[in-house]
C-alpha beads as a LAMMPS data file, in Angstrom:
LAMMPS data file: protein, C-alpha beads

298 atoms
297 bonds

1 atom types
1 bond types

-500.0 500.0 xlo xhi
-500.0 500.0 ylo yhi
-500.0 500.0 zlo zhi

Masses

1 110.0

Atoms # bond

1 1 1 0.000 0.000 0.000
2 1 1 0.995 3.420 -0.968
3 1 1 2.223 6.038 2.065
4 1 1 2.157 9.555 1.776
5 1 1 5.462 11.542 1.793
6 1 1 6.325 15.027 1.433
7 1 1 9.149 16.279 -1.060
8 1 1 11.170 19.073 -0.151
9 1 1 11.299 21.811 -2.379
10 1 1 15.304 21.137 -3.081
11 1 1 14.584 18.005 -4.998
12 1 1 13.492 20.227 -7.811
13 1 1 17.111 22.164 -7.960
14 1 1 18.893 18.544 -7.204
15 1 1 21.753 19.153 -9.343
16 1 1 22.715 15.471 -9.539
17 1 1 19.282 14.235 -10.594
18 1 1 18.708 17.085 -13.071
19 1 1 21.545 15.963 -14.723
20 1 1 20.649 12.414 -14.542
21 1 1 17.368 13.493 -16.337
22 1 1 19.428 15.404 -18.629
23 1 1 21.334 12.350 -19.469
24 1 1 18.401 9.815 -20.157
25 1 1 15.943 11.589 -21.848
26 1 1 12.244 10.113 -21.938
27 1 1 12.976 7.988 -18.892
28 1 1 11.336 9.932 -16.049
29 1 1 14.007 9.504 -13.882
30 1 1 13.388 12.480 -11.280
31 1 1 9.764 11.584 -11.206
32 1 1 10.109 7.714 -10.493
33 1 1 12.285 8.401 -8.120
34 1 1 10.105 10.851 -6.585
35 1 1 7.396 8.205 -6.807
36 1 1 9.163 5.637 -4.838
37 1 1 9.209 7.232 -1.856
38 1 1 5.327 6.253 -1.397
39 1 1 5.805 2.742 -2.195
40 1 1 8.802 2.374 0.770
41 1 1 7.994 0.953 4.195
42 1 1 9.224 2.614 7.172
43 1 1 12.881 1.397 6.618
44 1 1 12.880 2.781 2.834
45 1 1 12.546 -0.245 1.175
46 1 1 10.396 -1.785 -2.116
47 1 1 9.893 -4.913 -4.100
48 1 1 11.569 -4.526 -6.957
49 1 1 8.869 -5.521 -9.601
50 1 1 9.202 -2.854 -12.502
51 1 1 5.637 -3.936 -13.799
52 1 1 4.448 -3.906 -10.428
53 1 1 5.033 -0.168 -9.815
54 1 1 5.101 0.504 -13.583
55 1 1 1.013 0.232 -12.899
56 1 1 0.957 2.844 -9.871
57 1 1 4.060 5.739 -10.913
58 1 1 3.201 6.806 -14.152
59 1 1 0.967 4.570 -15.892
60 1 1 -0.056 6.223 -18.995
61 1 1 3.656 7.709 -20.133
62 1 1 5.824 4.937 -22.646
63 1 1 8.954 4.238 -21.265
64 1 1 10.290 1.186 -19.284
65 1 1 10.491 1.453 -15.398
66 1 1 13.306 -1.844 -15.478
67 1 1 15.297 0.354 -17.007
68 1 1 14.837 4.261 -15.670
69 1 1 15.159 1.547 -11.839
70 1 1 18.497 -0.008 -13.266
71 1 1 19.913 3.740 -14.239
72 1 1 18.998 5.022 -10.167
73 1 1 20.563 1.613 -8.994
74 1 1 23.711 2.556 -10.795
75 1 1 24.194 5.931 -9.476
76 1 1 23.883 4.583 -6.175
77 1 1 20.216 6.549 -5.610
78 1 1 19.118 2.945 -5.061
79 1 1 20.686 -0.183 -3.093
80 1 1 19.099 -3.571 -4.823
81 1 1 19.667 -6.854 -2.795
82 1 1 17.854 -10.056 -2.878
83 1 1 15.818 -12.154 0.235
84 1 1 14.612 -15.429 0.097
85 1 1 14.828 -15.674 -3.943
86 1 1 12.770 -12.173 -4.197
87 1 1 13.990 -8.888 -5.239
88 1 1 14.270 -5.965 -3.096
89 1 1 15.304 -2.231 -3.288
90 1 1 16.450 0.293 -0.974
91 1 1 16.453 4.251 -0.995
92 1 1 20.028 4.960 0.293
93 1 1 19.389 7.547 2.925
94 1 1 15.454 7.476 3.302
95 1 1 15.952 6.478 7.401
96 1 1 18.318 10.002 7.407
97 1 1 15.670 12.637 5.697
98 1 1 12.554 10.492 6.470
99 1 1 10.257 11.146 9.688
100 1 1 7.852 8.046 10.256
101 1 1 5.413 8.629 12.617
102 1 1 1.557 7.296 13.647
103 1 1 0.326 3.743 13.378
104 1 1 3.538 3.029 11.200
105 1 1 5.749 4.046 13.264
106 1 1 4.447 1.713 16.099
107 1 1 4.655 -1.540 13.069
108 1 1 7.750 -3.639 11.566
109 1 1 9.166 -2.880 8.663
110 1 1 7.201 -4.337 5.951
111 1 1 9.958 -5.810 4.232
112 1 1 12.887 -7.931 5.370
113 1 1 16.389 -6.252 5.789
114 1 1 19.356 -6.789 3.765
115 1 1 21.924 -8.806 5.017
116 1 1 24.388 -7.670 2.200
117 1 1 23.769 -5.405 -1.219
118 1 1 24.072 -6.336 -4.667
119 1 1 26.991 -5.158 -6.193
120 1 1 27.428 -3.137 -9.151
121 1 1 29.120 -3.989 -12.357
122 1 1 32.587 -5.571 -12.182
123 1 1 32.012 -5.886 -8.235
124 1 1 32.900 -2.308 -7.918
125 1 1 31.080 0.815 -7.237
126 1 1 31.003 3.154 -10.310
127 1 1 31.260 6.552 -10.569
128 1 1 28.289 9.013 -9.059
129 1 1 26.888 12.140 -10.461
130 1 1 27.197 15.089 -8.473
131 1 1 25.577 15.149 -4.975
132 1 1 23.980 11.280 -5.367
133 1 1 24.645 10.587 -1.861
134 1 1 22.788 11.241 1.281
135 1 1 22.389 14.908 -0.305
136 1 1 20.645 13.536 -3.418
137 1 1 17.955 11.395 -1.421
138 1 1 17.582 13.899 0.896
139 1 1 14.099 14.698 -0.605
140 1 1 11.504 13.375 1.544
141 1 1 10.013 15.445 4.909
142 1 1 7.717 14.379 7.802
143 1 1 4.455 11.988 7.822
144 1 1 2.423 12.237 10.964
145 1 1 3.268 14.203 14.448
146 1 1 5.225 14.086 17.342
147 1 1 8.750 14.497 16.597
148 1 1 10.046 13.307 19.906
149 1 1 8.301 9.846 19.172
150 1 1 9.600 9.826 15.599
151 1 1 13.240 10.466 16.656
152 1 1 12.867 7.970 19.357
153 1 1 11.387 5.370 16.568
154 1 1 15.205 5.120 14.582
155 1 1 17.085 4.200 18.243
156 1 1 18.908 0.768 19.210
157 1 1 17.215 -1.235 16.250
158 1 1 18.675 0.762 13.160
159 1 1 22.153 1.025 14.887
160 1 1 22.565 -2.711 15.080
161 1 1 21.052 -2.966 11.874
162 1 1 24.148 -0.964 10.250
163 1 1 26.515 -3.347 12.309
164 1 1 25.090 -6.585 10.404
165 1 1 24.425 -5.267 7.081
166 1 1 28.393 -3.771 6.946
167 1 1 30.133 -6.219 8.633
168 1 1 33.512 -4.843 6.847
169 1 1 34.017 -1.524 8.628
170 1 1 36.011 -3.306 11.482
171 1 1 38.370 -4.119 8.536
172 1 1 37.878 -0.743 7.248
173 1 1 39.022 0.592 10.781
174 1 1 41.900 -1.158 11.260
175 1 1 43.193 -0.761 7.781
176 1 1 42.932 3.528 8.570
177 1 1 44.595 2.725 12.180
178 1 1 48.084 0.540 10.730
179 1 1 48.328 2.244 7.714
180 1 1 48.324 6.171 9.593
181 1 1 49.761 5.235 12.437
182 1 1 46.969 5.616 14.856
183 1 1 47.367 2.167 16.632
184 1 1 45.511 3.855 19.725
185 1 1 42.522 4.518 18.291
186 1 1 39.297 3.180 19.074
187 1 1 35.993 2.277 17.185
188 1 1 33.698 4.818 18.610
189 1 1 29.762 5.535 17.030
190 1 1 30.910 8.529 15.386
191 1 1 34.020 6.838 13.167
192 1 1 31.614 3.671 13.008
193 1 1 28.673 6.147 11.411
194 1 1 30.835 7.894 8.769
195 1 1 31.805 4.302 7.819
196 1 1 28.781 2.958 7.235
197 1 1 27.395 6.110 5.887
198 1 1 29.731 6.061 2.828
199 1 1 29.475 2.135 2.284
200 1 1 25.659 2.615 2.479
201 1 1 26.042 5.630 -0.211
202 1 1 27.338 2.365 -2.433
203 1 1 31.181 2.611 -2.172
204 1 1 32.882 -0.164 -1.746
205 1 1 35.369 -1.610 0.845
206 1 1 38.330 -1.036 -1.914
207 1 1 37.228 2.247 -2.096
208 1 1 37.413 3.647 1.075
209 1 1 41.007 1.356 1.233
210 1 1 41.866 3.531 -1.654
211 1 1 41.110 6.695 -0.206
212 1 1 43.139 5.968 3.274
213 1 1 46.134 5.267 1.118
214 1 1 45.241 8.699 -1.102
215 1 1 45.561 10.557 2.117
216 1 1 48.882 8.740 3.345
217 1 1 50.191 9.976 -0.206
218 1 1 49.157 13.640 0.343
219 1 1 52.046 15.239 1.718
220 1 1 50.040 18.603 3.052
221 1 1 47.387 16.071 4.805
222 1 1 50.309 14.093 6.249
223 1 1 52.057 17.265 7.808
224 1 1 53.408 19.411 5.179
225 1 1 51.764 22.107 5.660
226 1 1 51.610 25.606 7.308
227 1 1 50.896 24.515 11.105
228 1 1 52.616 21.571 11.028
229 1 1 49.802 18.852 11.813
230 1 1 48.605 16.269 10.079
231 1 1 44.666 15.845 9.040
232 1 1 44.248 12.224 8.667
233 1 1 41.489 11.600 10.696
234 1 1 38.166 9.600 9.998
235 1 1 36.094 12.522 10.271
236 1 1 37.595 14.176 7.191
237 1 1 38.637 11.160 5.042
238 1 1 35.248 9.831 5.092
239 1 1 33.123 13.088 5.700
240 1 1 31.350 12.979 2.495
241 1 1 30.968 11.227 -1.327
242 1 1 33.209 14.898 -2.351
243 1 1 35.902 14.322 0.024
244 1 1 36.034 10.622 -0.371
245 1 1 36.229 11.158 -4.228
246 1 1 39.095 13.640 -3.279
247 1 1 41.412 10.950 -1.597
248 1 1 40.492 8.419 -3.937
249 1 1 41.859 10.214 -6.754
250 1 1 44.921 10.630 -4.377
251 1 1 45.680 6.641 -4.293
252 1 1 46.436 7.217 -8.003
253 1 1 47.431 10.680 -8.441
254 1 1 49.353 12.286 -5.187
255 1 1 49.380 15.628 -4.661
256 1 1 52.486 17.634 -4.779
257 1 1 54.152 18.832 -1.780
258 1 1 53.237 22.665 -0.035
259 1 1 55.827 25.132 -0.938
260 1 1 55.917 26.543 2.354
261 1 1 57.102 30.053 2.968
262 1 1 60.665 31.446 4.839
263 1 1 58.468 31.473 8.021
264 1 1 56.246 28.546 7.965
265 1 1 59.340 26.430 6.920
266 1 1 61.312 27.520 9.914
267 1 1 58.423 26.678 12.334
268 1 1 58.060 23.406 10.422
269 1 1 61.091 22.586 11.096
270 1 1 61.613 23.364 14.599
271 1 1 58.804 21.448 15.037
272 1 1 59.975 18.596 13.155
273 1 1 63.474 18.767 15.262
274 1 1 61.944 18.774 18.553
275 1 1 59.968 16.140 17.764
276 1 1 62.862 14.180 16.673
277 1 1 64.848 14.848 20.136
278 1 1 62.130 13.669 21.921
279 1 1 60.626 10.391 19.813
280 1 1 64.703 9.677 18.466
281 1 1 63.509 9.681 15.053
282 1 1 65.919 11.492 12.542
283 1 1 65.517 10.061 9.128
284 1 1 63.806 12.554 6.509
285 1 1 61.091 9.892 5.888
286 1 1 60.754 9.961 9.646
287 1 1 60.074 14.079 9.790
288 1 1 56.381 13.497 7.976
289 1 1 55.078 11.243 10.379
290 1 1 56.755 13.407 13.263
291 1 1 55.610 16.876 12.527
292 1 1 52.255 15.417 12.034
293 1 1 52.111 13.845 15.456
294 1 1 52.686 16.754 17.537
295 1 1 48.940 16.975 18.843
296 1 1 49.093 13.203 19.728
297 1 1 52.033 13.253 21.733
298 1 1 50.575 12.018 24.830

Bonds

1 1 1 2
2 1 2 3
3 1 3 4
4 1 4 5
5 1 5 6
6 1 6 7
7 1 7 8
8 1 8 9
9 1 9 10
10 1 10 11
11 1 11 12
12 1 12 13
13 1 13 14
14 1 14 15
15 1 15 16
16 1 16 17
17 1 17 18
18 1 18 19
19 1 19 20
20 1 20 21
21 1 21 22
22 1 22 23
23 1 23 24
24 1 24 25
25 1 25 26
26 1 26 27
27 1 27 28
28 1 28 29
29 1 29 30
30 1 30 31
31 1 31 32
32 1 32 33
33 1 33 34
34 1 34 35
35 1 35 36
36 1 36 37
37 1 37 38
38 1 38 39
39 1 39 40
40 1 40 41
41 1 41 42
42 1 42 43
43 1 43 44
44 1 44 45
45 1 45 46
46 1 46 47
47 1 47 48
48 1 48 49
49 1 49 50
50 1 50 51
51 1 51 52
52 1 52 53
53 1 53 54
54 1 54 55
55 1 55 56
56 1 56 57
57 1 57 58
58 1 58 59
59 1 59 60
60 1 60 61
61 1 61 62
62 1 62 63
63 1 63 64
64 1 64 65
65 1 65 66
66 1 66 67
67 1 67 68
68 1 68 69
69 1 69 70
70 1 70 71
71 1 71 72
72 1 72 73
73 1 73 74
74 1 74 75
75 1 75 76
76 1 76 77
77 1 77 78
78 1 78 79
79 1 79 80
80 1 80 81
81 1 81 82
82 1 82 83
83 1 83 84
84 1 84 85
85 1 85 86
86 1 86 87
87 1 87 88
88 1 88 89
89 1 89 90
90 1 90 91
91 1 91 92
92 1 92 93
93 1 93 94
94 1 94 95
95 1 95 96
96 1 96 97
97 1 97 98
98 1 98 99
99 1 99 100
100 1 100 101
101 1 101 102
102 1 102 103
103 1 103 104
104 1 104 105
105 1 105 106
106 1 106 107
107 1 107 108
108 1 108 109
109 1 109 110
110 1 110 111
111 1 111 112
112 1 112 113
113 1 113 114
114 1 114 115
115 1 115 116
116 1 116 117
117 1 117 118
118 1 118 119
119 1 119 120
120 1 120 121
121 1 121 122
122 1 122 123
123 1 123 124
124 1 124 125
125 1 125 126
126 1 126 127
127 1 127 128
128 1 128 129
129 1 129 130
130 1 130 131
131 1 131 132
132 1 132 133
133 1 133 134
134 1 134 135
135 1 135 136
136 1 136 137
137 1 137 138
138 1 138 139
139 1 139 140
140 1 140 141
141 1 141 142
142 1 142 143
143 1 143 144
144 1 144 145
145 1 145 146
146 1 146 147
147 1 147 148
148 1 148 149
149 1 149 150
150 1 150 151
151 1 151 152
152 1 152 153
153 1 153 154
154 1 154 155
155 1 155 156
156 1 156 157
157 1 157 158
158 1 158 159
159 1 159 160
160 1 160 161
161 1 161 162
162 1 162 163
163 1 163 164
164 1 164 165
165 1 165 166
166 1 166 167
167 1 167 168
168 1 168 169
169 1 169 170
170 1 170 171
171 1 171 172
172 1 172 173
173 1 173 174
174 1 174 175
175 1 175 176
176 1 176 177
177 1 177 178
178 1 178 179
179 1 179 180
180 1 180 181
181 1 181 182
182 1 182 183
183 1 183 184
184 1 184 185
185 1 185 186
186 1 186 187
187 1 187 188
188 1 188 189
189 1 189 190
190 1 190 191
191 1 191 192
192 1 192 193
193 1 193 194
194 1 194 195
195 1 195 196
196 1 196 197
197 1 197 198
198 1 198 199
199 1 199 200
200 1 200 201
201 1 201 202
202 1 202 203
203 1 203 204
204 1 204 205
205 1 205 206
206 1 206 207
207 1 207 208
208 1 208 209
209 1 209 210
210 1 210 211
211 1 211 212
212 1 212 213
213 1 213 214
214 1 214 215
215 1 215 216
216 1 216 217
217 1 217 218
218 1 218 219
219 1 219 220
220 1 220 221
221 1 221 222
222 1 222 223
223 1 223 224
224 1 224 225
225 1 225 226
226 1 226 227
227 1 227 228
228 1 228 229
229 1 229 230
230 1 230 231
231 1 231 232
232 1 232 233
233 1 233 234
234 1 234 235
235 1 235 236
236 1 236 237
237 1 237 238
238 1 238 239
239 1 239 240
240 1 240 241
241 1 241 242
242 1 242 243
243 1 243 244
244 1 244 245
245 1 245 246
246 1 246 247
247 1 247 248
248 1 248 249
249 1 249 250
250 1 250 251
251 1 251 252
252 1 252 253
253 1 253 254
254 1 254 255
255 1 255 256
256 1 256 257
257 1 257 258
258 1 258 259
259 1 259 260
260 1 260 261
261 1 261 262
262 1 262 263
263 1 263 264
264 1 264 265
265 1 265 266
266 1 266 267
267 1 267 268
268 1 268 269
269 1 269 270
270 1 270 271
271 1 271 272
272 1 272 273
273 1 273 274
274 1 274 275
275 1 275 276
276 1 276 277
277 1 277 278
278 1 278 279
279 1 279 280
280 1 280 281
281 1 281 282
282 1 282 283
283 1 283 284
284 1 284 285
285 1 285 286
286 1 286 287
287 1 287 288
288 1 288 289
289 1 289 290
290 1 290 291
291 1 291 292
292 1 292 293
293 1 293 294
294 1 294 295
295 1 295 296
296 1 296 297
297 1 297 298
């Protein structure tokens, strides 16, 4: 059964899906995906039965909903994963912009949860238009009242959710903590979040590997820069699809290194010298990871 939702006026200035539309002319993209949002349960997810919802979002226009579904699915608007030989889909961040309230927010989910996604083509995600993460889906508003009940409707369950359907961020983790150097670290909500945010945007495991390594190449990120520190941290490696993209690229193409002024070179290395007195490290491969550390030193 169809729910109401609300779209937010920014879905009609959605760079990303605009030029989706743009792209695939005659296949209604913006609209079916608008149109989905009614046919989700609570959790944001569908059958995935083109014909099916071919009969309820826009009937009477020709064009093939298999294929305007399978062009969403590949810019990561949609997840796809199968249950008990059926076909399911998923709106990527309908839990984040979605406020379920009423009788439905009091029932299950009517459909079962994933317990991993299909993968894209070649096992690897594929390039995203502009903005097709959590920004892109970020179209639906509130159903029903009470916000305080809503909020308190997407507690405890939804968190351990996350944990089973991305079982690879503890891999994830410890790949960010032995290849930076932050052995002390721990695997707090927050870093666990931004994890599972990007993996549910549709990135893979390789590419948020890729990414850690892009930033370990960056010489400015790793310390070469005007105050000295490094800015390596989950938080800003994983803080968006942009910013992901960014370090990504990095894993293939480094960056060159900061031409740092008279002044900021001095303090650099002063920095870098003290450092060495005190950790007994003295080899110019060494001086990166030392100036870097400063703020750590504890």
């Amino acid at each position: 059964m169809a729910r109401i939702r609300t779209i937010k006026p920014e879905f009609f200035r959605h760079e990303g899906l605009q030029d989706l539309e743009s792209d695939n002319p005659g296949k209604c993209v913006m609209l079916v995906f608008a149109g989905l949002w009614g046919h989700c349960d609570k959790a944001g997810r569908f059958e995935w039965k083109p014909r099916m919802l071919k009969l309820d979002i826009l009937p009477f226009l020709d064009f093939d909903m298999a294929e305007t579904l399978d062009i969403l699915w590949r810019l990561r608007f949609l997840l796809r994963y199968e249950f008990d030989g059926r076909e399911y889909g998923e709106i990527a961040s309908f839990e984040k912009h979605q406020r379920i309230g009423g009788k439905e927010l009091q029932e299950p989910a009517k459909h079962p949860e994933p317990t991993e996604y299909k993968p894209l083509p070649n096992g690897e995600a594929m390039g995203k238009q502009s903005g097709s993460n959590g920004e892109a889906t970020g179209i639906a508003g509130r159903e029903g009242k009470g916000i305080g009940r809503e909020e308190e409707g997407k507690g405890t369950d939804i968190c351990r959710a996350a944990t089973v359907r991305f079982p690879q961020v503890d891999e994830i983790f410890d790949f960010w903590r032995t290849t930076l150097g932050h052995e002390r670290s721990l695997l707090d909500s927050k870093r666990r979040k931004l994890i599972e945010s990007r993996l549910k945007d549709g990135y893979s495991e390789s590419d948020l590997k890729a990414a850690i390594v892009g930033c370990s190449l960056s010489p400015f990120h790793m310390g070469q820069n005007e105050n000295g520190r490094r800015y390596d941290g989950i938080d800003l490696i994983f803080r968006d699809g942009a910013k992901l993209d960014q370090f990504i690229q990095f894993s293939t193409n480094p960056p060159k290194p900061q031409q740092l002024n008279g002044k900021h070179q001095t303090i650099h290395d002063q920095r870098a010298a003290t450092l060495a007195a005190l950790t007994g490290k003295t080899k110019q491969n060494d001086l990166i990871d030392i100036t870097g550390s400063a703020v750590r030193l504890d």
